[in-house]
C-alpha positions as CSV (number, residue, x, y, z in Angstrom):
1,X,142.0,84.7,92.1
2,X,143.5,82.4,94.7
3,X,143.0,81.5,98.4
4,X,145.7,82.7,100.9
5,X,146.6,81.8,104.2
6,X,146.8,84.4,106.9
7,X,148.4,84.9,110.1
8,X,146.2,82.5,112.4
9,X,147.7,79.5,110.4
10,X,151.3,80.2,112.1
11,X,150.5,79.0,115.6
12,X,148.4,76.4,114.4
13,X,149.5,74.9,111.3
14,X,146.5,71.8,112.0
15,X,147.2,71.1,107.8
16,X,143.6,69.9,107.0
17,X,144.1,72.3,104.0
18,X,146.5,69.9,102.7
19,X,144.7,67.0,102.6
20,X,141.7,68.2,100.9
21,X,143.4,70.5,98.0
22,X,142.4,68.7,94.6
23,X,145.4,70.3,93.0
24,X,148.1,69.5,95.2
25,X,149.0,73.9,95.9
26,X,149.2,74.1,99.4
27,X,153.2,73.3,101.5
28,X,154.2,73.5,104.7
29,X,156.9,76.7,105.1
30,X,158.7,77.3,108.0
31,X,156.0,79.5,109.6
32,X,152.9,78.5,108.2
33,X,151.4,77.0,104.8
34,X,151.5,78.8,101.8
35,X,149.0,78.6,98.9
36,X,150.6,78.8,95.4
37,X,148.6,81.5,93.7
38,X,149.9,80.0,89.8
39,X,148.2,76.7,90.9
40,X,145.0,77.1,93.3
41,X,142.1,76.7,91.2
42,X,139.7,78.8,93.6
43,X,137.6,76.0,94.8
44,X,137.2,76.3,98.3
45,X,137.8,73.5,100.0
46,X,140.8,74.3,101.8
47,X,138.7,77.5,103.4
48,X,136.2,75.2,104.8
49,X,138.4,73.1,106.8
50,X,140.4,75.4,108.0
51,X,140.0,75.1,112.0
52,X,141.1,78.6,112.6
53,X,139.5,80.6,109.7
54,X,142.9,81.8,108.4
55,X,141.8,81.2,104.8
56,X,140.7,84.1,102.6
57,X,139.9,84.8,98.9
58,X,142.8,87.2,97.6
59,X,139.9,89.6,96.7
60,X,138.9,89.5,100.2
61,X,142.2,90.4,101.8
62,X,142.3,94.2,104.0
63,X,145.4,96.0,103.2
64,X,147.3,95.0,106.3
65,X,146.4,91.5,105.3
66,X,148.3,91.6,101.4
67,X,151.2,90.7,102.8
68,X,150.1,87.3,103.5
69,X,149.9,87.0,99.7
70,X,153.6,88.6,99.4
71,X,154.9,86.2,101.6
72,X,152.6,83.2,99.4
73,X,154.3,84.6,96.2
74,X,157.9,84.8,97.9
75,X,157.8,81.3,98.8
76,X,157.0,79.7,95.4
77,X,159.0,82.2,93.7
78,X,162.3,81.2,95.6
79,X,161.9,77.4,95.0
């Protein structure tokens, strides 16, 4: 499983996820960060920083929220 970032990261974007990512998974996209779901080792640490709680476990996510992890997916996949 992996961490994704929802839609309260887009006005934000305060990036204190970055910094504290052991494995280097999270990037800045044009509208928000992006967690690579191939690379997150599930550890947390970007979920306790995050200012404006827009971090969840994928497990976690409510329907209308999956497409956060679409977008995630999407955005490594086209690089």
């Amino acid at each position: 499983m992996a961490f994704v970032i929802l839609d309260p990261c887009g006005p934000e974007k305060s990036a204190e996820c970055v910094s504290v990512c052991p494995v280097d998974c999270i990037e800045e996209g044009k509208d928000q960060f992006y967690i690579d779901p191939d690379i997150c080792i599930d550890c947390g640490a970007c979920k306790a920083v995050c200012p404006v709680d827009a971090i969840e476990e994928e497990y976690d996510l409510s329907p209308d929220q999956e497409v956060f992890l679409e977008k995630a997916e999407k955005f490594f996949a086209d690089k």
